[in-house]
N, C-alpha and C positions, 0 to 999 in steps of 0.2 A: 544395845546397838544391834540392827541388823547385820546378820550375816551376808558377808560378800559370798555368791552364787560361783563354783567354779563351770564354763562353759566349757563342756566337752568337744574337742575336734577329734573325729574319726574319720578316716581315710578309707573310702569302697573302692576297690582295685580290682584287677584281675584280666585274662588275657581277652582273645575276641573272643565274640558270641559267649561270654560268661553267663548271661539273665542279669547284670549292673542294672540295665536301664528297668526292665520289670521288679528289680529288688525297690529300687527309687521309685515309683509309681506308688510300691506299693506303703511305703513311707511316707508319702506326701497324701497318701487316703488315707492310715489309719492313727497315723501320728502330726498332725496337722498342727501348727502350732508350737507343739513342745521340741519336734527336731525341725530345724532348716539345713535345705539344700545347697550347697556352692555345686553351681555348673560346672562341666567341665571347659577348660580355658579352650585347648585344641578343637574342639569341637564347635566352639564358639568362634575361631578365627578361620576353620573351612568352611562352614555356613554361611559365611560372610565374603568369600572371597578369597583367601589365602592358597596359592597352586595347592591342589592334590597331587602325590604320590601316585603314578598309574591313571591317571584323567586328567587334570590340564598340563600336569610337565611329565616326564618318563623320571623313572626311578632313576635315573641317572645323573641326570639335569637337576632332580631333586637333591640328592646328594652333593652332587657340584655346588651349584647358587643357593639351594632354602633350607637345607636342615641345619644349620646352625641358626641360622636367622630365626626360624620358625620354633626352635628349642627355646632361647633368649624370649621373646618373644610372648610366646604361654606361658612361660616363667613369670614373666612381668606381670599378665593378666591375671593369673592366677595368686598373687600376691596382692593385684587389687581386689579380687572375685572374695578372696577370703577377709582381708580388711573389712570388707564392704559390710558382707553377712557377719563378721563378729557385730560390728558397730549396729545392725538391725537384730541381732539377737540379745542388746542389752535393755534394746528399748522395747521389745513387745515380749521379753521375758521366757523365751526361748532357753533350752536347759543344752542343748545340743548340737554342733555341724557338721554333719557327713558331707564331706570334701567327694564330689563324683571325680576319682582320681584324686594325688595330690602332688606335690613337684617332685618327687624322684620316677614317678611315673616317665616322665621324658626317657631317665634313663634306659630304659629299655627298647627304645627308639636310637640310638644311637652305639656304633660298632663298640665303641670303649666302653660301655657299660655306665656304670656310675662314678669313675674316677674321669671319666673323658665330660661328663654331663654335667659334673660338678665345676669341672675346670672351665668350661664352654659359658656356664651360665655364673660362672665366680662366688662360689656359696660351698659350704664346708657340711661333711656327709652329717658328721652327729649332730649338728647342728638344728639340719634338717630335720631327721630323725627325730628329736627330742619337740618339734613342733608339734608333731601328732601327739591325741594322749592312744589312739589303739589304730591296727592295719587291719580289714577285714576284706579276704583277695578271696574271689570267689572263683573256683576253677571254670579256665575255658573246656567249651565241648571239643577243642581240639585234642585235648589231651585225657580228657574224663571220660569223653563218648564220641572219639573222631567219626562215626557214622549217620550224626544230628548236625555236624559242624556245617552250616551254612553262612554264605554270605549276603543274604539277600533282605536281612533284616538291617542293614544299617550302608546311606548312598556311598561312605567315606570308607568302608572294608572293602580293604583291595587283596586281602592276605589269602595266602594258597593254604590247604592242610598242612603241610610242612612247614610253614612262614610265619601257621599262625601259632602251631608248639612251640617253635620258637619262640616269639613272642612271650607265649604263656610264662614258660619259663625266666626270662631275662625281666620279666615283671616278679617275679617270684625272690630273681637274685637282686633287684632292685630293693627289697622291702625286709627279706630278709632278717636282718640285723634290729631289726625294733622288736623290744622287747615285749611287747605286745601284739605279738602278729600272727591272727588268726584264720587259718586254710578252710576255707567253706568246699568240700568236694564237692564233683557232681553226683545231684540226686535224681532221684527218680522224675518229679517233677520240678516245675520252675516256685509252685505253691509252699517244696519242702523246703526249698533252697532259701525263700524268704523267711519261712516260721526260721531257721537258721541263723540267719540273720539278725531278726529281732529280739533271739533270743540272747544272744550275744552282745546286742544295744542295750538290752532290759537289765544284765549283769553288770553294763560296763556302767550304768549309770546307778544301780545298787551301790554298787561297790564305790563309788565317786562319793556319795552322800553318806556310805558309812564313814569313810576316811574325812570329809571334810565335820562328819558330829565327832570323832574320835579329834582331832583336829580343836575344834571349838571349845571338846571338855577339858580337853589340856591344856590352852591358853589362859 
């Protein structure tokens, strides 16, 4: 009998201006096929329409009327986003899904943290937590190199240097607690940052296929 394949979920995180989207670029060119990508939900419902924070409502009016909405919301989608790519990674044989972001990412969007984010969008921490099989947060330049830290790479960063450490951070205290969760600092270049990356994709999928032969010879 064929062995059932286990599909890897790994979770790319990290604050603004991390190199996230150059890491994903660089996975979709040299690993084409064997990992897929899940979008990011948030990003998916500003592009389309959904108030921005700091351009169509004030951070104010944002907090009042859309950030809970907007929390619930990406949660939703992002629970179809991942659905969606499990069920297209069994049929073209896909070994892996790096989640760009994955649902506790919200909490660091929101003042309570992950006990408010949890409770907002009605889902239980470890829960979540045990979805992932690995976290790989890659540091922002807010906090690695605050004199790179720019906003101008992406329409929807509205984050000041201060706003966006923050940030950095409260994405850090969001992921924290997985037992797998791996800190990419900042490097010299954005080239080192991704061999980084891969290298730690290359391990985690080693390591999945020793455990599921170790796995196979024991049954």
């Amino acid at each position: 009998m064929e062995k059932e394949m286990h599909l890897l979920k790994v979770v790319l995180t990290g604050g603004p201006c991390a190199g996230k989207s150059s890491v994903i670029e660089a996975l979709a060119g040299s690993r084409s096929g064997e990992i897929l990508v899940v979008p990011e939900s948030a990003t998916m419902l500003f592009e389309n329409g959904f108030p921005a924070p700091g351009l169509q409502v004030s951070k104010m009016e944002w907090r009042k009327h859309y950030s809970s909405l907007f929390q619930e919301r990406a949660y939703e989608l992002r629970l179809y986003l991942e659905k969606t790519f499990e069920e297209v990674a069994l049929r073209s044989g896909a070994k892996m899904l790096v989640c760009d972001r994955g649902i506790l990412d919200g909490a660091a969007y929101v003042a309570g943290g992950r006990e408010e984010f949890c409770a907002t969008c009605k889902i239980r921490e470890r829960e979540t937590l045990e979805r992932y099989d690995a976290v790989i947060h890659l540091e922002s330049l807010a906090t690695g190199a605050p004199e790179l830290y720019s906003r101008q790479n992406n329409a929807f960063r509205r984050e000041s240097l201060a706003e966006a450490a923050e940030r950095e951070l409260a994405t850090r205290a969001a992921w924290a607690d997985h037992p797998r969760y791996y800190m990419v600092s900042t490097t010299s270049t954005l080239e080192e940052k991704r061999e980084v990356v891969l290298s730690i994709l290359d391990h985690l999928t080693f390591e999945d296929e020793r455990n599921s032969c170790i796995k196979a010879n024991g049954s």
